[in-house]
C-alpha positions in Angstrom: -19.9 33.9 35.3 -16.6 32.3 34.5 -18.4 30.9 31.6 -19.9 34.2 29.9 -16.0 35.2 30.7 -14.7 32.7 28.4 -17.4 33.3 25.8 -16.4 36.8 25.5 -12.6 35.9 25.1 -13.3 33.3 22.4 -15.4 36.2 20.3 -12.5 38.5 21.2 -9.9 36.3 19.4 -12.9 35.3 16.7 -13.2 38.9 15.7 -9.6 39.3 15.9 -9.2 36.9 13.2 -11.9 38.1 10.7 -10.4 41.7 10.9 -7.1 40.3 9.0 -8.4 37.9 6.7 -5.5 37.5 4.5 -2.5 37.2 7.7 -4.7 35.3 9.2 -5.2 32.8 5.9 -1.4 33.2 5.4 -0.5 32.0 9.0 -3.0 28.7 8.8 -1.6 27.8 5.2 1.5 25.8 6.9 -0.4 24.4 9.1 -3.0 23.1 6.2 -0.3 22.2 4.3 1.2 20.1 7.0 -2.1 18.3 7.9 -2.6 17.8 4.2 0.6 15.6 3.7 0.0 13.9 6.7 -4.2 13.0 5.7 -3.4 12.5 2.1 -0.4 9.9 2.4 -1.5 8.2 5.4 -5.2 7.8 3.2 -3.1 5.8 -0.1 -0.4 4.0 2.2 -3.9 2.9 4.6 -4.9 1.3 0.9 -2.1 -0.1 -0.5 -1.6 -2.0 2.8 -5.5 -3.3 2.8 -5.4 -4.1 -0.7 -2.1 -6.0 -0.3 -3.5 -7.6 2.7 -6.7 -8.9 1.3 -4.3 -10.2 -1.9 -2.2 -12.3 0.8 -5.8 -13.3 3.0 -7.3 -14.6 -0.4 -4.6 -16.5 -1.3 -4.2 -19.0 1.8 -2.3 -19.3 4.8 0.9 -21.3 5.3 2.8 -20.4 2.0 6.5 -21.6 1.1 7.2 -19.5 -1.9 10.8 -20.8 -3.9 12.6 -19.0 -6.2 15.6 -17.7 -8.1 16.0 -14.4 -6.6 15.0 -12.8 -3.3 11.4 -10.9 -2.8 12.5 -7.9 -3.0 15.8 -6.5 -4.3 16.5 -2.6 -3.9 19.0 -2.1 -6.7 21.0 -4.1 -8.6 21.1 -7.8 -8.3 24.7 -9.0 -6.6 27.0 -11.0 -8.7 26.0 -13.9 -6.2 22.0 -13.9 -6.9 22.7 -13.2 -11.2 24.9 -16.6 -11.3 22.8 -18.8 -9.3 21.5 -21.3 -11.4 17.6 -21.2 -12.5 15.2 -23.4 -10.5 13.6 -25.8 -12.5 10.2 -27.8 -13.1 12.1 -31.3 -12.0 12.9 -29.5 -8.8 8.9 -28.9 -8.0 8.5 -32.6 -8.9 11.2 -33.4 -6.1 9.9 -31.5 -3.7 6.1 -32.8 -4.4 7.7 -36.4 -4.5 10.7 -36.3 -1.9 9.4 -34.1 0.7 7.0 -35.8 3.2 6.0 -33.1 4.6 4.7 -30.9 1.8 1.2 -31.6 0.4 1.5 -29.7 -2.2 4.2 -28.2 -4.8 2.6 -26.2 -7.3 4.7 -24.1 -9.9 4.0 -21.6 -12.5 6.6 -20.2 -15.9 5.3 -17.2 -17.8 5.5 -17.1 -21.8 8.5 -14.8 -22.7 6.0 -12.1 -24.1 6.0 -12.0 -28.2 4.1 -10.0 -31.0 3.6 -14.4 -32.2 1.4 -15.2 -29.2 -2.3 -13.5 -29.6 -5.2 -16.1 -27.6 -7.9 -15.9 -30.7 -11.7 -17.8 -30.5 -12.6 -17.4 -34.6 -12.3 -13.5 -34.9 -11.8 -12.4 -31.4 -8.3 -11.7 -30.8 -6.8 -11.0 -27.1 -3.3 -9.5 -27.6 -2.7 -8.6 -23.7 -3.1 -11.5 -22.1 -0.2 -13.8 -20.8 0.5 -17.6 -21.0 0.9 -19.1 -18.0 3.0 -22.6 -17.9 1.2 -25.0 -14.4 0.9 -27.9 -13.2 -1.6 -29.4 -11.4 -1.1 -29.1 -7.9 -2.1 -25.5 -8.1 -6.0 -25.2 -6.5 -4.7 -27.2 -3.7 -1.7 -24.7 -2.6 -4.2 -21.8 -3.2 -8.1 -21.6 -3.8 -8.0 -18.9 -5.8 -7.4 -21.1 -8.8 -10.5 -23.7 -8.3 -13.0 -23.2 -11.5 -15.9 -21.4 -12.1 -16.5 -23.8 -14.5 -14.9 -27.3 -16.2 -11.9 -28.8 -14.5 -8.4 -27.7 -13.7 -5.1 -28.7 -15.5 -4.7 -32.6 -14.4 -1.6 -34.6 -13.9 -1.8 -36.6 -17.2 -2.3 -33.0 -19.0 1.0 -32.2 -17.4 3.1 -35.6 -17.6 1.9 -35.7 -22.1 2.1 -31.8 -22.5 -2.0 -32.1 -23.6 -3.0 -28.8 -26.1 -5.6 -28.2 -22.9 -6.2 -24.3 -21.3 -7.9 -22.8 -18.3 -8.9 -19.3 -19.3 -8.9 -16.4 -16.5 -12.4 -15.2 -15.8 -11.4 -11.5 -17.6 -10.1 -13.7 -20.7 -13.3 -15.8 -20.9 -15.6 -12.6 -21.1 -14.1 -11.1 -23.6 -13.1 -14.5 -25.7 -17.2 -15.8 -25.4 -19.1 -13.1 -24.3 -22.1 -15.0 -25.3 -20.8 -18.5 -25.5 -19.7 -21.4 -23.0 -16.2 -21.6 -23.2 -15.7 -24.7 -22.1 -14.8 -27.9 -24.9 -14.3 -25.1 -27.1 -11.1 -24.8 -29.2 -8.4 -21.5 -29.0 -5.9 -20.8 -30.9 -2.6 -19.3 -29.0 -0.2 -18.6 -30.9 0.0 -21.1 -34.2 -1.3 -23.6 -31.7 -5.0 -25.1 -30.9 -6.0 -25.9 -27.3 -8.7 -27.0 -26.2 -10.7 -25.5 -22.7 -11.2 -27.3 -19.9 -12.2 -24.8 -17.5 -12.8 -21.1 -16.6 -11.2 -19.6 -13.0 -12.9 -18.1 -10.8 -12.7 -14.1 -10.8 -10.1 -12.4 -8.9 -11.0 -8.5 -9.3 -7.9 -6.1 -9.8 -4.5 -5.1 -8.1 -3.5 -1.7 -8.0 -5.9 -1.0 -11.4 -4.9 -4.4 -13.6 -6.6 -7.1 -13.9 -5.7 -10.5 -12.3 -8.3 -12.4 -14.8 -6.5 -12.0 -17.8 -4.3 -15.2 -18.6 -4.4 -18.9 -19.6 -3.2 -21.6 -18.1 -1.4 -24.6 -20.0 0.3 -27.1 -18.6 4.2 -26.3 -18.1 5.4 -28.8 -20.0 3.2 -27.8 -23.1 4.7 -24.2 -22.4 8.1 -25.4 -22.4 7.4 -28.0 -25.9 5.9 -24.8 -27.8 6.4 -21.1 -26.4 9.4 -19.5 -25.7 10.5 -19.2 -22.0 13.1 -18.1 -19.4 13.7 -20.3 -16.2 14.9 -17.3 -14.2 10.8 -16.4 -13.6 9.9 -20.0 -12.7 8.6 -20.0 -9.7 7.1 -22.6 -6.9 4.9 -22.2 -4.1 4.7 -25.2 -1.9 2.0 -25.7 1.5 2.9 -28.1 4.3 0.2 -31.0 5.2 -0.1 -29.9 8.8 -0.7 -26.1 10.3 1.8 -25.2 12.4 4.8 -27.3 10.4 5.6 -24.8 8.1 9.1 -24.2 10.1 9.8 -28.5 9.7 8.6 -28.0 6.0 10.7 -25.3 5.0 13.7 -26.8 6.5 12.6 -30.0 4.7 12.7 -28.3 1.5 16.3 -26.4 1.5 17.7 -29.5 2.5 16.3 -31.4 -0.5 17.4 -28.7 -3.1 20.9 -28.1 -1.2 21.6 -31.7 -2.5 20.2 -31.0 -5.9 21.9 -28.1 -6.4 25.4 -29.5 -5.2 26.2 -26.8 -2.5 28.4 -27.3 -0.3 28.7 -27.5 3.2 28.4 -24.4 5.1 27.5 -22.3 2.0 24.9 -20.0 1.8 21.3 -21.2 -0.2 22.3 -19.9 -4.2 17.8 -20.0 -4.0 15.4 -17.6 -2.0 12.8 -19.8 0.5 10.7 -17.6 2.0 6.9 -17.7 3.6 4.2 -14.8 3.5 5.0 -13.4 7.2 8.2 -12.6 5.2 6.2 -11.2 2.6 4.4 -8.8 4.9 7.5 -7.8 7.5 9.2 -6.4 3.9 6.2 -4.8 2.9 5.5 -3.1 6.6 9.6 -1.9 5.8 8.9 -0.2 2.9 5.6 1.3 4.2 7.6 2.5 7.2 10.2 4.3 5.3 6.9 5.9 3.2 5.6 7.2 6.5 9.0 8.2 7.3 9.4 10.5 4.7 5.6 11.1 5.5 6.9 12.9 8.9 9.7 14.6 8.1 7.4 16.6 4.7 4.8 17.2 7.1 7.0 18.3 9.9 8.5 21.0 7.9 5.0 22.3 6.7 4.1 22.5 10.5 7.1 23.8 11.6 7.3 26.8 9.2 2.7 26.9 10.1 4.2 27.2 13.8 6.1 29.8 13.2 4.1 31.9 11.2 1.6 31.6 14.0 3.9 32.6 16.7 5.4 35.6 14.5 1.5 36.7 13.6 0.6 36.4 17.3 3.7 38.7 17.9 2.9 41.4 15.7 -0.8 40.7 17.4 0.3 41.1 20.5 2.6 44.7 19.9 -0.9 45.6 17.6 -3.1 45.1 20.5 -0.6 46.8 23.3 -2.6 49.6 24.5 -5.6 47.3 24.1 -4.2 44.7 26.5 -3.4 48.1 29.1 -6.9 48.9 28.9 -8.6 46.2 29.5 -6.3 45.2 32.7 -7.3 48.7 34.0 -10.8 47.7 34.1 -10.1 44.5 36.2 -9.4 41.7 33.2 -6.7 39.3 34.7 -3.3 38.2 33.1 -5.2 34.6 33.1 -8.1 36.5 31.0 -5.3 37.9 28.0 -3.5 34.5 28.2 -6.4 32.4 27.4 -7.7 34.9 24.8 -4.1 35.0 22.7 -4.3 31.1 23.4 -7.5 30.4 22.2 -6.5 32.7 18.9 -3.3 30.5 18.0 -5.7 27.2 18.7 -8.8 28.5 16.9 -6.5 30.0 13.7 -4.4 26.5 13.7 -7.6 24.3 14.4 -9.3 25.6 11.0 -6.1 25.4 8.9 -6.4 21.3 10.7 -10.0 20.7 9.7 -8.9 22.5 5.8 -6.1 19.8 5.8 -8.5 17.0 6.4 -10.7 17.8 3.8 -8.4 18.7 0.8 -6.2 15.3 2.2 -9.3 13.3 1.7 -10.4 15.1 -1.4 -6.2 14.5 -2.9 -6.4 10.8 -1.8 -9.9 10.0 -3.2 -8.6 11.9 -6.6 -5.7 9.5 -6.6 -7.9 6.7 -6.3 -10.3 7.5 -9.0 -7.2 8.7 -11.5 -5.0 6.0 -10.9 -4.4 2.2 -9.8 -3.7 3.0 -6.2 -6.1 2.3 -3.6 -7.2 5.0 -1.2 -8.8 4.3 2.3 -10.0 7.0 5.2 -9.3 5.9 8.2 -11.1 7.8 11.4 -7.6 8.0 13.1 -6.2 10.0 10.7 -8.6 12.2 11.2 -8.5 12.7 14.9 -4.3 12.6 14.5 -4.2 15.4 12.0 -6.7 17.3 14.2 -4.7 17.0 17.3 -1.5 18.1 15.4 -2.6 21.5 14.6 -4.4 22.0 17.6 -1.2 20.9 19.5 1.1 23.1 17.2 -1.0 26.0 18.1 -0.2 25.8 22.3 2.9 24.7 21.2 3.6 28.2 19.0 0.9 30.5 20.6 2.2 30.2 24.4 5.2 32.3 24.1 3.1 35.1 22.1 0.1 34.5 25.1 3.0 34.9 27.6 4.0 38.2 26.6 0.8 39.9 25.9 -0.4 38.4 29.5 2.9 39.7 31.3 2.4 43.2 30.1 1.9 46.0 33.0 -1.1 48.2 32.6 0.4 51.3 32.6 2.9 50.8 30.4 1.1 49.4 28.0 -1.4 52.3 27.8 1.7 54.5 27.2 2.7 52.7 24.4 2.5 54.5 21.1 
């Protein structure tokens, strides 16, 4: 019985709803707005954070990464970090050589780009592609540089500046689409090198390619192409798991020395492992979700109270209504439940419309831009239970009112 009761409510508030379409689409479209922001953001931030994960997981655990500046600067560099002196390849070699705890130092120097430095096989040109200055120790600090094919650069390649080159999968393809490339000769630039060896592929990051370089050793770099030591950079590993702590510590105290500073002083480099790397990422994804709430919450808030000011005008609508149907026996439990069920139902669909045209923003963004989308079932469930909750939240007072109403007077109202 109590069931066919609460069958008849529901269809009451249903039919409630289809009789005014348009207030009734006007008083969901905060709430759909509101679950929309919420769905759509949390679907790209959900993706940038996997894809920089997987980026971090593929390269290795147990990373010391050295450099010039600090890993993320918001704003302007401080006079401190712009007059600290450049790191430089010697300093890798001390660490490699000084440092009994490191296995391996491996450092990289990018080409200062230049209209002079196209990477041509005969009549192939590649005009995008970078020039990347390493050393050898590289496929040992992280495995995404061991070759697909032919060798990596070696220390005598390094210690004579050897014309040698290890092409990115991306640059391979489109240098010898049909052709081994390795013992092969390039030209980069006005100079002729010689492949050893062809990476393995890496895929994309946020829509560019990660394939798309050669590799010469940094002292050819630094003989024959232009180049600024401010984006040298070195990534050391320790030779035990779990000493990365002893290593780091190691390793500041080596280049403190070099770099003549003085007791007390603060580092004038940036030492820094990849837990660092992901606690400043999670930072900047938690302001992103920040703003996240406070976009949504104003979409919900101005949903919630369309639905309570709707329900109101419902509720005066429906007056003599309400008076009649307590005269035949309905209960003030009976009218609560059905003005309940009408602010839940009405901010339940404008929920389930968020989800989908979130979902359907996010998966546009992914397949119009670099960024990465990703669905996640929580979001889902979280953006359903928002609107449902903003509708008990906004719909009680309305339900409250219509449910406290005496019969007779509200069969005497005009």
């Amino acid at each position: 019985m109590r069931l066919g009761i609460l069958r008849e409510i529901f269809r009451m508030a249903l039919d409630s709803i289809k009789s005014h379409k348009l207030r009734s689409f006007l008083t969901l479209l905060g709430i759909m707005i509101g679950v929309m922001t919420v769905i759509g953001m949390v679907s790209i931030v959900q993706g940038l954070n996997r894809a920089f994960l997987s980026q971090l997981e593929s390269a290795g655990s147990d990373l010391i990464i050295i450099s010039k500046y600090e890993p993320i600067q918001m704003g302007r560099d401080s006079e401190e970090i712009r007059t600290r002196k450049d790191l430089t390849f010697e300093d890798a070699v001390a660490i490699q050589k000084e440092c009994s705890l490191v296995k391996a130092a491996a450092v990289d120097l990018v080409a200062e780009v230049t209209q002079d430095l196209p990477i041509k096989y005969q009549n192939v040109k590649s005009h995008d592609a970078f020039i990347l200055g390493m050393n050898e120790h590289w496929p040992e600090v992280l495995t995404i540089y061991l070759p697909e094919q032919g060798r990596f650069i070696t220390e005598n390649d390094v210690m004579h500046s050897v014309k040698v080159c290890v092409l990115g999968f991306d640059l391979a393809e489109t240098l010898f689409p049909y052709t081994d490339p390795v013992g092969r000769y390039v030209r980069i630039g006005p100079e002729e090198f010689t492949v050893v060896g062809v990476l393995q592929k890496r895929g994309t990051m946020f829509g560019q390619s990660q394939d798309n370089f050669a590799a010469i050793p940094i002292t050819t770099l630094m003989k024959y192409y232009p180049y600024n030591l401010r984006r040298l950079e070195i990534i050391a590993t320790p030779k035990k798991h779990g000493y990365i702590d002893e290593t780091m510590d190691q390793i500041i105290n080596l280049l403190r020395r070099r770099r003549k500073v003085g007791f007390g002083k603060p580092n004038d480099f940036s030492i820094y492992t990849q837990d660092t790397l992901v606690d400043l990422y999670n930072n900047l994804t938690g302001a992103v979700y920040m703003v996240m709430i406070v976009i949504s919450s104003i979409g919900l808030l101005v949903g919630g109270i369309g639905v309570m000011n709707i329900m109101l005008v419902s509720v005066r609508e429906r007056t003599r209504e309400i008076g009649i149907r307590k005269a035949i026996g309905a209960r003030s439990s009976d009218i609560l439940k059905q003005f309940m069920i009408e602010a839940v139902f009405l901010t339940g669909i404008g929920g389930v419309l968020g989800v989908i045209i979130g979902f359907g923003i996010a998966l546009l963004v992914k397949a119009a831009t670099p960024l990465p989308a990703s669905v996640t079932l929580w979001s889902v469930f979280l953006g359903l239970l928002v609107s449902i909750s903003v509708g008990l939240f906004f719909g009680i007072f309305p339900a409250q009112k219509a449910a406290k109403l005496e019969p007779i007077v509200a069969l005497r109202y005009e």
